[in-house]
DSSP file (Angstrom, degrees, kcal/mol; ACC not computed):
  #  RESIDUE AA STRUCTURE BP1 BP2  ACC     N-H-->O    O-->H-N    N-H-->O    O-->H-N    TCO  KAPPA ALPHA  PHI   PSI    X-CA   Y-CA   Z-CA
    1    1 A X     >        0   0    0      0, 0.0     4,-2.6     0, 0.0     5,-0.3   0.000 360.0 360.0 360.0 -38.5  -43.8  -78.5   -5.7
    2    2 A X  H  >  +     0   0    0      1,-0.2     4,-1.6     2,-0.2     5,-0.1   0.862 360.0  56.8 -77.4 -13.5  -44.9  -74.9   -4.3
    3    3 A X  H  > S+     0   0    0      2,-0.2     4,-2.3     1,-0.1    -1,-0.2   0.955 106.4  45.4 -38.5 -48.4  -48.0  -75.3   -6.1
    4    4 A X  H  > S+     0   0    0      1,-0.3     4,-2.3     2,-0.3     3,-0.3   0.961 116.4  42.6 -77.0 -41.4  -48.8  -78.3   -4.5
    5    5 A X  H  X S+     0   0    0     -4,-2.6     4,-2.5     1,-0.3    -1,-0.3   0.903 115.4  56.4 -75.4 -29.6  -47.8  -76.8   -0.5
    6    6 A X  H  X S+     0   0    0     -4,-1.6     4,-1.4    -5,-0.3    -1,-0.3   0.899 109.1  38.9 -66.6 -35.9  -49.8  -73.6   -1.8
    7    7 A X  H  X S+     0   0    0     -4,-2.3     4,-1.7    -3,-0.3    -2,-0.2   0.996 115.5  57.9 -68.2 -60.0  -52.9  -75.9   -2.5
    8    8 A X  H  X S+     0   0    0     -4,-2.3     4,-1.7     2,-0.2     3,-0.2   0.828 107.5  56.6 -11.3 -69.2  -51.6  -77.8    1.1
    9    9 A X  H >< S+     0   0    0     -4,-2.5     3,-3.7     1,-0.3     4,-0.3   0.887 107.5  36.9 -26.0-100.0  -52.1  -74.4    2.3
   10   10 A X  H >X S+     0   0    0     -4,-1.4     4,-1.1     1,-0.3     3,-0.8   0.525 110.5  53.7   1.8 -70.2  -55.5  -73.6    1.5
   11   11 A X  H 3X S+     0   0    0     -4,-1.7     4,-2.2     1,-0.3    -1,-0.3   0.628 105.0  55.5 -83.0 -19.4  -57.1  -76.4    2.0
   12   12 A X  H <X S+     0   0    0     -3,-3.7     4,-1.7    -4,-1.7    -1,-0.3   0.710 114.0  51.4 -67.1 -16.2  -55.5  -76.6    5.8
   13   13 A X  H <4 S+     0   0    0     -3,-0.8     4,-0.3    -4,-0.3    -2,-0.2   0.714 110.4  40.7-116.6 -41.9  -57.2  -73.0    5.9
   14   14 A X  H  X S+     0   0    0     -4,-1.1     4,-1.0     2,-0.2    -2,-0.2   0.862 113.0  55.3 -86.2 -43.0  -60.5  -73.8    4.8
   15   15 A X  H ><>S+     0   0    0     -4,-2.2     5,-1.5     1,-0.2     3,-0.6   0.969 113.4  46.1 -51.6 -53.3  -60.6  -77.4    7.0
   16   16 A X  T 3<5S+     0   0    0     -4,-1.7     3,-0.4     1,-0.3    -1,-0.2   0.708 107.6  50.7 -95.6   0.8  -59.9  -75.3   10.1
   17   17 A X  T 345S+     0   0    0     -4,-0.3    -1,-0.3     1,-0.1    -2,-0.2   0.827 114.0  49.9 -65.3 -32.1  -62.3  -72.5    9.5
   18   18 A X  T <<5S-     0   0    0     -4,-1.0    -2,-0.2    -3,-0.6    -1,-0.1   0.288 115.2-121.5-101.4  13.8  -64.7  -75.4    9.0
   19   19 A X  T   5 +     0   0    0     -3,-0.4    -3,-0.2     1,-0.2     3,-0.1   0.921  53.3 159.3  36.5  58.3  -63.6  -77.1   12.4
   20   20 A X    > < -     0   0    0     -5,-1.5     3,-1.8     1,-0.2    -1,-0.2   0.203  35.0-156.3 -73.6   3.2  -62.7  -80.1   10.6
   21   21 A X  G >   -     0   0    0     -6,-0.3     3,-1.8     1,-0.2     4,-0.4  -0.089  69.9  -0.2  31.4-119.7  -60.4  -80.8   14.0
   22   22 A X  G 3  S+     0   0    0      1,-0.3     3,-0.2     2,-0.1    -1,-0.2   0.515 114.0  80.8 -95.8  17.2  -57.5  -83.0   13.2
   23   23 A X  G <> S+     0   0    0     -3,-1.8     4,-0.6     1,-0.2     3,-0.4   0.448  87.0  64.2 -79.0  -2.2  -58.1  -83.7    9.3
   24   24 A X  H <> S+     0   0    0     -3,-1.8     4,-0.6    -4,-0.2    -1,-0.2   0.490  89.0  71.3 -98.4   0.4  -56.4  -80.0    8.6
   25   25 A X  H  4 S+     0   0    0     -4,-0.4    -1,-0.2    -3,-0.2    -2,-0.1   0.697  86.2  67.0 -79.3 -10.9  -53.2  -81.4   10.0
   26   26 A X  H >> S+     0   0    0     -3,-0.4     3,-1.6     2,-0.2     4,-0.9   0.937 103.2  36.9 -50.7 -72.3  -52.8  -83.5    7.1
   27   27 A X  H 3X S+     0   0    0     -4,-0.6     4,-1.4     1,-0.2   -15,-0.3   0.598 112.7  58.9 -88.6   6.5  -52.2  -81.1    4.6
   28   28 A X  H 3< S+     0   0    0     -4,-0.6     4,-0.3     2,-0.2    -1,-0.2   0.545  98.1  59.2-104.8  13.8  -50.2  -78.8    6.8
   29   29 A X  H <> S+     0   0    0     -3,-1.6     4,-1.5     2,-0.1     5,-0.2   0.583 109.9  42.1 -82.2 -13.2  -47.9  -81.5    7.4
   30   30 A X  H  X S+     0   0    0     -4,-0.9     4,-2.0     2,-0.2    -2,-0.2   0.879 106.5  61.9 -97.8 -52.3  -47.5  -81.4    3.6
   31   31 A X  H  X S+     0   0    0     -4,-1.4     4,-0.6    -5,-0.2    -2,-0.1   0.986 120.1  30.5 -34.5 -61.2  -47.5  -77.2    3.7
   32   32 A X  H  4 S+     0   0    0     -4,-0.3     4,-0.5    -5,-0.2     3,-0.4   0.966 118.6  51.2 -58.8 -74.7  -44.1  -77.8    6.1
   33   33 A X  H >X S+     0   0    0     -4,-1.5     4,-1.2     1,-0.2     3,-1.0   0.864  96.9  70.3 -71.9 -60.8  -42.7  -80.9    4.8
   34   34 A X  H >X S+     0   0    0     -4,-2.0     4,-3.5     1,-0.2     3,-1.4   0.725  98.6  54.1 -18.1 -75.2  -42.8  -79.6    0.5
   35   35 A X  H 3X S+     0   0    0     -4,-0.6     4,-2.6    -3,-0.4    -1,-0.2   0.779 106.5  43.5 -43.1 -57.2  -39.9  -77.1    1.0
   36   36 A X  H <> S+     0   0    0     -3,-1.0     4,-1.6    -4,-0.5    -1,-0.3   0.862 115.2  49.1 -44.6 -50.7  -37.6  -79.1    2.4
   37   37 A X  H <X>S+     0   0    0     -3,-1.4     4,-2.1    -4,-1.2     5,-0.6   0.872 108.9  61.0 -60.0 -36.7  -38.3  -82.0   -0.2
   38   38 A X  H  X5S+     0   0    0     -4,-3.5     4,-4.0    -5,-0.3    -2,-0.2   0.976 107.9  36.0 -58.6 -54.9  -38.0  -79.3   -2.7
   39   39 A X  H  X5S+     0   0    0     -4,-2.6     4,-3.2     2,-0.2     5,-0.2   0.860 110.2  64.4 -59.9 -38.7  -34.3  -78.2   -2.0
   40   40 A X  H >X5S+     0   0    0     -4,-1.6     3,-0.7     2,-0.2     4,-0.7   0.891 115.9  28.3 -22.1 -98.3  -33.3  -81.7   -1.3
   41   41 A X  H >X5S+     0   0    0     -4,-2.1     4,-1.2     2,-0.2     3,-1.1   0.917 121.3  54.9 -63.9 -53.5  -34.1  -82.6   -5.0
   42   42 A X  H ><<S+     0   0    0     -4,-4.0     3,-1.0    -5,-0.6    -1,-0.2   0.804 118.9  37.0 -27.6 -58.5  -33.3  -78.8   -6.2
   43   43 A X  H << S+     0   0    0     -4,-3.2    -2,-0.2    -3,-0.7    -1,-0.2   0.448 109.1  67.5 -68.9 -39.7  -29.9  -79.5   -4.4
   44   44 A X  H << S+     0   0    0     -3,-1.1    -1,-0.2    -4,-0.7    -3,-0.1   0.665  74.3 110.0 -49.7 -37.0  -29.7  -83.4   -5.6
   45   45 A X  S << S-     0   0    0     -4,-1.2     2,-0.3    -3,-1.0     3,-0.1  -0.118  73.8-119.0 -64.2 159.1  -29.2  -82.7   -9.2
   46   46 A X    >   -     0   0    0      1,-0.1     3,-1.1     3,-0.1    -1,-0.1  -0.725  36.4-109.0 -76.4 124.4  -25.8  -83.4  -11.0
   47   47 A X  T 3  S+     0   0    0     -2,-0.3     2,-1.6     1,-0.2    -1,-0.1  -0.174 110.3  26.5 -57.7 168.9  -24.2  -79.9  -12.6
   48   48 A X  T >  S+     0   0    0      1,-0.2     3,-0.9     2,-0.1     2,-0.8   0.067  73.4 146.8  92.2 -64.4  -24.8  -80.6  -16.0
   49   49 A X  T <  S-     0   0    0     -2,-1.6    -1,-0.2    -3,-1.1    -3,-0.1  -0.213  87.1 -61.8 -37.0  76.5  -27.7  -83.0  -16.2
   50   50 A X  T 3  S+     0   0    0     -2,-0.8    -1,-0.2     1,-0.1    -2,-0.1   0.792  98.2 132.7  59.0  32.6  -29.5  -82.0  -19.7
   51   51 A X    <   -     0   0    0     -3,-0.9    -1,-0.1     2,-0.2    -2,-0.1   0.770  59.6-145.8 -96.1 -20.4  -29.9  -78.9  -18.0
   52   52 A X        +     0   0    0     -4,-0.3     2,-0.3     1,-0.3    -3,-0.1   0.724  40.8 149.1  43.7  52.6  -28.6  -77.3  -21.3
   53   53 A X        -     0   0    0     -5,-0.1     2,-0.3     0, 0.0    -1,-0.3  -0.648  35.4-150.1 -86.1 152.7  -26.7  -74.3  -19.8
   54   54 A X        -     0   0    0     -2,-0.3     3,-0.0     0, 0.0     0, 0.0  -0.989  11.9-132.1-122.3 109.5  -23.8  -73.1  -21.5
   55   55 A X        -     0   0    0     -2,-0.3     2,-0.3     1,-0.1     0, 0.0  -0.338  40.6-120.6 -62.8 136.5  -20.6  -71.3  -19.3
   56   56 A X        -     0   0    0      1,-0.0     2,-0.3     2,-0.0    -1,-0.1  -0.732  30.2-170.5 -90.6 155.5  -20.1  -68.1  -21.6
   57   57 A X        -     0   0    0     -2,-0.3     2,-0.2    -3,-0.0    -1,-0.0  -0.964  19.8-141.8-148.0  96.9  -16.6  -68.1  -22.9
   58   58 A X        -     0   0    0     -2,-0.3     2,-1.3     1,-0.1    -2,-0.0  -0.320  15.2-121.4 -64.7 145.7  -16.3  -64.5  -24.6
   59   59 A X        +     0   0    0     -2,-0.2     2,-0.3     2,-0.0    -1,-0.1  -0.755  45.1 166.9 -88.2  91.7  -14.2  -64.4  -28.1
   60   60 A X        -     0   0    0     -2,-1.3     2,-0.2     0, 0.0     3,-0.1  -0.878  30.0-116.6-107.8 142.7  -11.6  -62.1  -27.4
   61   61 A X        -     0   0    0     -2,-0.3    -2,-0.0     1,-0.1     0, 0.0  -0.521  40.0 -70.6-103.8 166.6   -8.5  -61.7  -29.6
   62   62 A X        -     0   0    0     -2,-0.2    -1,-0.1     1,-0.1     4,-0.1   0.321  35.0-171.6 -32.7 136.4   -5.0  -62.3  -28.9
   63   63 A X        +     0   0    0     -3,-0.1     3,-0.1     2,-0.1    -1,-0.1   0.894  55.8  69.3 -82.8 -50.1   -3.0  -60.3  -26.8
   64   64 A X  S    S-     0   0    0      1,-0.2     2,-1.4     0, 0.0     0, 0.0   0.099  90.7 -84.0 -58.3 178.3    0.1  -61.1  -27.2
   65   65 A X        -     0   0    0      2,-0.1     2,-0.6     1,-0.0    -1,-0.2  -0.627  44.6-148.1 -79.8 111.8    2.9  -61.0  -29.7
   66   66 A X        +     0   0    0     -2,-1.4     2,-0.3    -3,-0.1    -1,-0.0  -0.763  62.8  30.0 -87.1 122.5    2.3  -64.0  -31.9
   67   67 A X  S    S-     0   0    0     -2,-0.6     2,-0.3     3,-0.0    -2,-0.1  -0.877 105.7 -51.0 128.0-171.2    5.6  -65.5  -33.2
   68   68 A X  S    S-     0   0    0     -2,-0.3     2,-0.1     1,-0.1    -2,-0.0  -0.601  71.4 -83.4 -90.8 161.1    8.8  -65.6  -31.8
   69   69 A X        -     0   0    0     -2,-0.3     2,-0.2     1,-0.1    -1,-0.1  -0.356  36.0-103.4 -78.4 160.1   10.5  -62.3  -30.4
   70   70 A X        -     0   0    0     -2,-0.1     2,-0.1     1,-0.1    -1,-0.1  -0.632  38.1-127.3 -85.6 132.5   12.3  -59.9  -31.9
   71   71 A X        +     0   0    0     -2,-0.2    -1,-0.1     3,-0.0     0, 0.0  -0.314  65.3  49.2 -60.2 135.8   16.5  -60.3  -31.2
   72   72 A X  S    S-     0   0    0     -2,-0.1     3,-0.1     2,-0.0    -2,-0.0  -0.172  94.8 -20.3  88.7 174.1   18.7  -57.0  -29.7
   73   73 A X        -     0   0    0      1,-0.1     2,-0.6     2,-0.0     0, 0.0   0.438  67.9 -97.8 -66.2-179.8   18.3  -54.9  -27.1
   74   74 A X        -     0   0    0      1,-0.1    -1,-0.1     0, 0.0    -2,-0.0  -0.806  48.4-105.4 -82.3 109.7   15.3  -54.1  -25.3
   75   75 A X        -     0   0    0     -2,-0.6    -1,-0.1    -3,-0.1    -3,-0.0   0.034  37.8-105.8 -83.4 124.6   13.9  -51.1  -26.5
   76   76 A X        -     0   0    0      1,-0.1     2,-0.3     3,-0.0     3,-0.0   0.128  39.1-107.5 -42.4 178.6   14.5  -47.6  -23.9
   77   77 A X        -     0   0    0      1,-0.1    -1,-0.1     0, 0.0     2,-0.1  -0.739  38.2-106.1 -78.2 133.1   11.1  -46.4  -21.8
   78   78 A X        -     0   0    0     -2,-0.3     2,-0.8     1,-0.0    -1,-0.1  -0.310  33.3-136.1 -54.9 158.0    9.8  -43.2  -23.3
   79   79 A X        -     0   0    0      1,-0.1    -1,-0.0    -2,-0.1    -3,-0.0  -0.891  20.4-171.1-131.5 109.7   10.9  -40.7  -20.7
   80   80 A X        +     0   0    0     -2,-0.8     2,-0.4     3,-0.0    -1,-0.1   0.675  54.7  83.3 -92.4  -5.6    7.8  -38.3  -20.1
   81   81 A X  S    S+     0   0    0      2,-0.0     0, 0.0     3,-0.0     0, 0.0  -0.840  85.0   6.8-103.0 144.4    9.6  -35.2  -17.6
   82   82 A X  S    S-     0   0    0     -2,-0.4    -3,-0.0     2,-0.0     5,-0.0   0.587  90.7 -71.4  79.7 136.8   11.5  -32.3  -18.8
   83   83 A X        -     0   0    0      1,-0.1    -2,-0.0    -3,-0.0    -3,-0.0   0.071  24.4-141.3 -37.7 148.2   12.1  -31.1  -22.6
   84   84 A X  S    S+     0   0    0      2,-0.1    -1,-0.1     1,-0.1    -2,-0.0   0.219  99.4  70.0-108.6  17.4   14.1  -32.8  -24.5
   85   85 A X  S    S+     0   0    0      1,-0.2    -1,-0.1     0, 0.0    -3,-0.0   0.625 100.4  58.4-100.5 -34.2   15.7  -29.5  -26.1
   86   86 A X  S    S+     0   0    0      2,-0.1     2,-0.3     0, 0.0    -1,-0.2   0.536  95.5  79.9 -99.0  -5.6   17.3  -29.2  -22.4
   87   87 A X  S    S-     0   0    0      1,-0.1    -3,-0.0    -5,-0.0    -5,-0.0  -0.797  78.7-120.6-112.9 157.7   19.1  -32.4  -22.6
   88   88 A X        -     0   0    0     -2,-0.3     2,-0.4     1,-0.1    -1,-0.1  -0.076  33.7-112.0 -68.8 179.7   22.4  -33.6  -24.3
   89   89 A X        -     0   0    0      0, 0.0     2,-0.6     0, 0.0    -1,-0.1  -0.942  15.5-128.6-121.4 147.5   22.4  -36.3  -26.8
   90   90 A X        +     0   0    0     -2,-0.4     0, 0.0     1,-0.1     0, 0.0  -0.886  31.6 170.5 -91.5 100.2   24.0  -39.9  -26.1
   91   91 A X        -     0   0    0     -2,-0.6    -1,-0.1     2,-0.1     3,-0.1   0.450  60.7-105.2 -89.9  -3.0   26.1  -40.0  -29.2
   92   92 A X  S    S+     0   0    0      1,-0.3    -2,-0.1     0, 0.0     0, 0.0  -0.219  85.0 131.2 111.5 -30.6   27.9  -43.6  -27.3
   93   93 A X        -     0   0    0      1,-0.1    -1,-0.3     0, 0.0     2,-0.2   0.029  65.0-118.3 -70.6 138.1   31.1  -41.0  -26.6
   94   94 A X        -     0   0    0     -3,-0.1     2,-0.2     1,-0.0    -1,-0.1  -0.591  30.8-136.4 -69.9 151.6   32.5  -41.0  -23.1
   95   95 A X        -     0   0    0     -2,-0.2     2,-0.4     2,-0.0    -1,-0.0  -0.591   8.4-135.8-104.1 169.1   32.3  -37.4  -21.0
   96   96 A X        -     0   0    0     -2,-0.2     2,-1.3     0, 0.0    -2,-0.0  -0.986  24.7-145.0-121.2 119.5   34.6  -35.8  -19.0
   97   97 A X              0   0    0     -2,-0.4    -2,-0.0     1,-0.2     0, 0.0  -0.191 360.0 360.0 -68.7  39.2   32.5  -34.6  -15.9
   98   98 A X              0   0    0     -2,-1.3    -1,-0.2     0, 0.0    -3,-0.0   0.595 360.0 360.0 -63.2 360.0   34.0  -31.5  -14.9
């Protein structure tokens, strides 16, 4: 269709160099009018319609744990400040705070 309003063009261009008086208003009513017709149909189609686009759907693999979860407690946080050389060990025993 912008062929056709580019030809539209033209030929209004060349009629009114050639004082063709109101026969170049014919094809610049068509120079105006094309665009509008064009998006109208662009705009018209149904997604989808044989168009043959395809949505990409990357293959990524699983993230998660597959299977069921593992039973007993939750396993501590690594603890990333301070030496571990500087800290007691939790043997389960109660302290006595003094």
């Amino acid at each position: 269709m912008m062929g056709v309003r580019v030809v539209c063009f033209v030929v209004t261009v060349v009629l009114f160099v050639n004082h063709a008086g109101w026969l170049c208003v014919i094809p610049a009513a068509g120079a105006i009018a094309l665009p509008y017709f064009a998006v109208v149909m662009a705009n018209s189609r149904q997604p989808g319609s044989s168009s043959g686009f395809k949505a990409y759907e990357p293959s990524l693999p699983d993230r998660g744990i597959s299977g069921p979860r593992p039973s007993g407690p939750a396993p501590r946080p690594a603890e990333t400040s301070g030496s571990l050389a500087s800290r007691p060990a939790d043997d389960g025993q109660p302290r006595d705070n003094d």
